[in-house]
N, C-alpha and C positions, 0 to 999 in steps of 0.2 A: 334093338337093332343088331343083325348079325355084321360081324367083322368085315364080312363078304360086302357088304352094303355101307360101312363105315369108311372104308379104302376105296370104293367108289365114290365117293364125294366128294373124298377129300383130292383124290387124283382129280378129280372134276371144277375143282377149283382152281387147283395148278394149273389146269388145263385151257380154262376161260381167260387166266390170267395172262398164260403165254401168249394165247390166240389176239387178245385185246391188242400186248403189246408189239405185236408187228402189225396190227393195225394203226393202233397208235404213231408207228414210227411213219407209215406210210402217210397218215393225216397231217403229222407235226412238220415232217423235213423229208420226207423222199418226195413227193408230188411238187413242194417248192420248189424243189432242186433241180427235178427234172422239165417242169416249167421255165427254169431259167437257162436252159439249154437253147434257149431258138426255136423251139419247136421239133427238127427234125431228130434232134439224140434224144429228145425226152421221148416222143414217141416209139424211135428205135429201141430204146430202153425198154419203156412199156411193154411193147408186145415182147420183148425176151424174156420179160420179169412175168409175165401172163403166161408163156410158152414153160417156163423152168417153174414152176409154182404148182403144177401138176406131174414134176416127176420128185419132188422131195418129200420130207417128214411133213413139210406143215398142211398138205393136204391128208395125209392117212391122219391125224390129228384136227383140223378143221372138220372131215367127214363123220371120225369116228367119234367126235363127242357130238355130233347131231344124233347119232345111234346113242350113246351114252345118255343125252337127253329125254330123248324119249322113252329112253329106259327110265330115268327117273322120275319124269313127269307119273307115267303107269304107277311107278312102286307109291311115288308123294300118295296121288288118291287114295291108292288103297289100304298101305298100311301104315300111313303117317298121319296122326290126327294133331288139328292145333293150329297153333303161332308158327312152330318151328315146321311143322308140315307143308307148313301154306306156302313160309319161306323158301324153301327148296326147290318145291314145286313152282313159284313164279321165276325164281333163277333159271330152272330148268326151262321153262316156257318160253323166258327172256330170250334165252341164247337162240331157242330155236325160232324164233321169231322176227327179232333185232337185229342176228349176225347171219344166220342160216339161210332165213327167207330172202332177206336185206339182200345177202351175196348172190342167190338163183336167180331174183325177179331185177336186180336190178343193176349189182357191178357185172356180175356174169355176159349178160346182154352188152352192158356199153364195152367192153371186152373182147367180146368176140367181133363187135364193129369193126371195133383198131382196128384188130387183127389183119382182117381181110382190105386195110385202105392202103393206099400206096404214100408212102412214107413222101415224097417230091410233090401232093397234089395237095394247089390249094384249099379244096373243099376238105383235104384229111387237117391240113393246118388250122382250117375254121375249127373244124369237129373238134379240134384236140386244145383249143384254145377258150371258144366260147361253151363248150357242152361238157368233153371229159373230163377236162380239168376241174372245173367248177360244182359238176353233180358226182362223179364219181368219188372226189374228195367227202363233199357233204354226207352222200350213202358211206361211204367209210367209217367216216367221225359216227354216223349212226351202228355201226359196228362197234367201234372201240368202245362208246360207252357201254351199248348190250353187253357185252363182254366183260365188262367191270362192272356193273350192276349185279351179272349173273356171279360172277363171285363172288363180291360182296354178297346175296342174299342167300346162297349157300354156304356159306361160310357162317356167314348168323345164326342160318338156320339149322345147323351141325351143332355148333356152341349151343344155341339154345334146349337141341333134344338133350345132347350129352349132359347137360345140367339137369333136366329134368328127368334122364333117365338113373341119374346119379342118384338122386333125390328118392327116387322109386326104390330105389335098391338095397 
């Protein structure tokens, strides 16, 4: 395994780890919190935290390790044979699958709902009580774990080449 490829994984772990935990945070205690607002601050909140999430770091990092995955998934097949290959390669599959997919087809949409409901109306209050709140959170927590799975199994799966390439050597 070149260097080039060693530091990509191990960034990629970092990587999955951080993303997990502001998912994390969002599953554990920001959606409670903002739920306990009444309704209308949590919403108002939401769509700010929805608006400001696409001009900071954790979108060029949420995006570019979908690009980083798919980079890995291509190298795992081709030049990772094994346990430790396979490991990597499901990490890598995880995240783009669990957090990637999870976030396009499914928080993305209930997202851009808000967005466009008017914050006084009671069908936004339903939406945001009986639907966002409830699936939005759920697809989240299915992020957080992707997330931590995908680390954990590249993480294993680094240990285990690096021992085996140890072994070779």
């Amino acid at each position: 395994m070149s260097p080039f490829i060693f530091v990509v994984l191990q960034v990629s772990i970092v990587a999955y780890a951080l993303i997990g935990g502001v998912f994390l945070a969002f599953s554990d205690f920001i959606m409670r919190s903002l739920a306990y607002t009444g309704g209308v601050g949590g919403i108002e909140a939401m769509q700010v935290i929805n608006r400001e999430v696409f001009r900071w770091i954790f979108m060029a990092l949420f995006l570019g390790m979908a690009a980083v995955s798919v980079f890995v998934v291509i190298y795992s097949v081709t030049n990772l044979a094994g346990g430790p290959g396979t490991l990597i390669l499901i990490g890598a599959a995880v995240y783009l699958l669990g957090c990637f997919a999870v976030t396009v087809f499914f928080n993305v949409p209930m997202n851009e709902a808000l967005a466009g409901m008017d914050l006084t109306s009671d069908t936004t209050k339903d939406y945001w009580t009986n639907t966002y709140l409830p699936r939005w959170t759920m697809w989240n927590t299915i992020r957080t774990v992707a997330c931590a799975v995908s680390a954990a199994q590249v993480l294993i799966g680094l240990i285990w080449l690096t021992q085996v390439q140890m072994r070779l050597a």
